[in-house]
C-alpha positions in Angstrom: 37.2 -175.4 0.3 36.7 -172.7 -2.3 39.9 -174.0 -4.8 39.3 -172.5 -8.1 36.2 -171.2 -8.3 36.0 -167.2 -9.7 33.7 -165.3 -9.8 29.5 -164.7 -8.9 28.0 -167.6 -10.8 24.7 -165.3 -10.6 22.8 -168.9 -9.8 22.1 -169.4 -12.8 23.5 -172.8 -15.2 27.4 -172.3 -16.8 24.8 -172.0 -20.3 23.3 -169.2 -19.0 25.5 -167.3 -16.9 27.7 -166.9 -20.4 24.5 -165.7 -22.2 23.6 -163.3 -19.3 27.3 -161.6 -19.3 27.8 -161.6 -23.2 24.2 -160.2 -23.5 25.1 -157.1 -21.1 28.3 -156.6 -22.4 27.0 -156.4 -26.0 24.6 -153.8 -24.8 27.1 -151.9 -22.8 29.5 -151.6 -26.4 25.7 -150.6 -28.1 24.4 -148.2 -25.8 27.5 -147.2 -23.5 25.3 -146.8 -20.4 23.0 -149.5 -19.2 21.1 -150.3 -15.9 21.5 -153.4 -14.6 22.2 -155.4 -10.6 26.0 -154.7 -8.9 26.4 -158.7 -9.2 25.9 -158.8 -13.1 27.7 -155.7 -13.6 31.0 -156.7 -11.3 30.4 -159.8 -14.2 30.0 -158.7 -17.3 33.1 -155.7 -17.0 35.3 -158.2 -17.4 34.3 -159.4 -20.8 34.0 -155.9 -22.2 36.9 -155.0 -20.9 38.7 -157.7 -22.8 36.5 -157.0 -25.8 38.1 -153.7 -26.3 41.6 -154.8 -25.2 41.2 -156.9 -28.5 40.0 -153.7 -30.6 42.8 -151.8 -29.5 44.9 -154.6 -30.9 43.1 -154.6 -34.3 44.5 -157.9 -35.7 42.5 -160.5 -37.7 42.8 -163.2 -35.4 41.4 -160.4 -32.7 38.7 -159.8 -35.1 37.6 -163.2 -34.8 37.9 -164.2 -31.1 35.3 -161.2 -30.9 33.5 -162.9 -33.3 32.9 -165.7 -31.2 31.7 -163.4 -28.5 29.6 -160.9 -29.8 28.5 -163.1 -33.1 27.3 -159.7 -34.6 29.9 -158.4 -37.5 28.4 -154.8 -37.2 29.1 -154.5 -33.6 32.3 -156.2 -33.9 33.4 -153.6 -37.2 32.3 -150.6 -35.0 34.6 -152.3 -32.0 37.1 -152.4 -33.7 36.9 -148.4 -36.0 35.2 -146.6 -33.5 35.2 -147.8 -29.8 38.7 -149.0 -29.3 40.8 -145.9 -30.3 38.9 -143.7 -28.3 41.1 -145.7 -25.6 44.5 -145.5 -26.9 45.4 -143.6 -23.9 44.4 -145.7 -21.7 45.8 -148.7 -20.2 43.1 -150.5 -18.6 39.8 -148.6 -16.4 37.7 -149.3 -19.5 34.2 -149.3 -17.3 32.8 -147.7 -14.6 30.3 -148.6 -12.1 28.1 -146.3 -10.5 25.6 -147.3 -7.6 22.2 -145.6 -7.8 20.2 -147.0 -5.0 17.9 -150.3 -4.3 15.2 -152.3 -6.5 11.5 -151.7 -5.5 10.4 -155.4 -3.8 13.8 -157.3 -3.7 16.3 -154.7 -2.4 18.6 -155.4 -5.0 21.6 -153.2 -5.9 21.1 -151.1 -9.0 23.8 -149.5 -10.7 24.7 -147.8 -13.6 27.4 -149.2 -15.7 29.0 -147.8 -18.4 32.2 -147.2 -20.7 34.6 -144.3 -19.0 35.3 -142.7 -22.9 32.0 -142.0 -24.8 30.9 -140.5 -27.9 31.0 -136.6 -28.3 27.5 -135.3 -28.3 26.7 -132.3 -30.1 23.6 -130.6 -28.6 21.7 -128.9 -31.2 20.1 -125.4 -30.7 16.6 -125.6 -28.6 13.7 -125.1 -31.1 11.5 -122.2 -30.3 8.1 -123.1 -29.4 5.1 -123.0 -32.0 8.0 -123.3 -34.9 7.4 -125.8 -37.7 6.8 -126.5 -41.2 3.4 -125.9 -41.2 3.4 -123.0 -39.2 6.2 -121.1 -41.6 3.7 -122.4 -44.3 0.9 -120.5 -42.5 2.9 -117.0 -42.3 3.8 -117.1 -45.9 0.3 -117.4 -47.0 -0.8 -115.3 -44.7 1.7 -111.8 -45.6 -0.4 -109.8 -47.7 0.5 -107.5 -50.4 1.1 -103.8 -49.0 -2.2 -101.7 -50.0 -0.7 -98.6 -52.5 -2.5 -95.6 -52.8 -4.0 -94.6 -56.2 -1.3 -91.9 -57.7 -2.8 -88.4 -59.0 -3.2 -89.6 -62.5 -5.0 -92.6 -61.4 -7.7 -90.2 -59.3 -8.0 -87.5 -62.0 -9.1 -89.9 -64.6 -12.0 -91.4 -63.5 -14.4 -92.7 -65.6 -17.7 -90.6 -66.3 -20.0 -93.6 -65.6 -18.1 -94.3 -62.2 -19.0 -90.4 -61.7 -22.5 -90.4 -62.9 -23.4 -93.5 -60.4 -22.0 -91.5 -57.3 -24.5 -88.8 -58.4 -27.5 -90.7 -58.6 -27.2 -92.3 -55.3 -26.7 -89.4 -53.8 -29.2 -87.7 -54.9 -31.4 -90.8 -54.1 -30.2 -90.3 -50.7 -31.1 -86.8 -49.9 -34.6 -88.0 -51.2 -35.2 -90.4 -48.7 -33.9 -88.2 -46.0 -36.2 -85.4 -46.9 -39.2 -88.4 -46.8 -38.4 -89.0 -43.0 -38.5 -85.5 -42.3 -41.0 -83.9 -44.1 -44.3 -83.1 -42.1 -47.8 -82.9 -43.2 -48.7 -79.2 -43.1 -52.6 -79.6 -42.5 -51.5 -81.8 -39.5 -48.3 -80.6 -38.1 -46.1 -82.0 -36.2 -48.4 -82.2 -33.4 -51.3 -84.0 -35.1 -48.5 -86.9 -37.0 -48.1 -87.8 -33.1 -51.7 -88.3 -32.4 -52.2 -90.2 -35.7 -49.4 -92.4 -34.3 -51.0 -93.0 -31.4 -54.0 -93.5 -33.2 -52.6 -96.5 -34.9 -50.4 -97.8 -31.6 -54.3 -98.3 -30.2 -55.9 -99.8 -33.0 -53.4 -102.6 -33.3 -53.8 -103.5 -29.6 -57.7 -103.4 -29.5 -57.7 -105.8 -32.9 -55.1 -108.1 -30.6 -57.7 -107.7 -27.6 -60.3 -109.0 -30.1 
């Protein structure tokens, strides 16, 4: 006969069993959602929903039977400012456990369980691709100065030497133009050709050589 005897004792030592269920119910206050088996979960919701029957309570002596729980005075202070009220409404239904399907090579029940009141979460606005620090760096120092065109004054007074430089290499220019096409007038244009020739053969028979 089963006479008092509670509970899933997870076959594990009395030692070990209360380390397994205040462990999970430590995370559960820390990260509100956890992932854990449907036996350990069915478990440990019973200590956390005790731990924050004793925040909403908020005396000393409360303060210290979680304490002896939890053993963690920055878990216990957050209990006790921040997790608890957000339940003041609500008169029991701390947890919730949600079932999400089988373990890979045991077939054990997975679920989800989790706190029923959680913290607002702001979601920020979604950062536009290719935006950063270094890139805003990069298109400051890349904007040029806008290129201003030279006012009337500034064109009208030019310097003489500026002025005497454009004229000499222009005038160099026309020189060397007048080199390409000027034309030997004993030979003509016709007999520059066969000179060219001329040449174009004498190269290749000195190569042949």
């Amino acid at each position: 006969m089963r006479h008092a005897i509670a509970g899933n004792r997870l076959n594990r030592k009395s030692s070990h069993r209360k380390a397994t269920v205040r462990d999970i119910a430590k995370s559960t206050l820390v990260r509100e959602r956890i992932c854990t088996t449907k036996a350990k979960a069915k478990e440990s919701r019973k200590l956390v929903d005790q731990l924050i029957t004793l925040g909403k309570k908020g005396t000393l002596a409360d303060k210290r039977r979680a304490f002896a729980v939890l053993c963690d005075h920055k878990l216990v202070s957050d209990l006790f400012t921040s997790i608890a009220p957000r339940f003041k409404d609500r008169k029991g239904g701390y947890t919730r456990i949600i079932p999400i399907g089988a373990r890979r090579g045991d077939s054990a029940e997975m679920v989800y369980l989790e706190l029923t009141e959680k913290k607002e979460v702001v979601l920020s606005k979604p950062k536009v691709k290719g935006s950063s620090k270094k890139d805003a760096v990069k298109a400051t120092t890349k904007k040029a100065k806008p290129k201003t065109k030279p006012t009337a004054t500034e064109e009208k007074t030019e310097k003489p030497s500026d002025k005497a430089a454009k004229e000499d290499a222009h005038a160099e220019a026309e020189k060397t133009h007048h080199k390409k096409d000027a034309v030997d007038p004993k030979k003509g244009k016709i007999g520059n050709k066969i000179s060219g020739f001329k040449k174009f053969f004498n190269k290749k028979s000195s190569g042949n050589k």
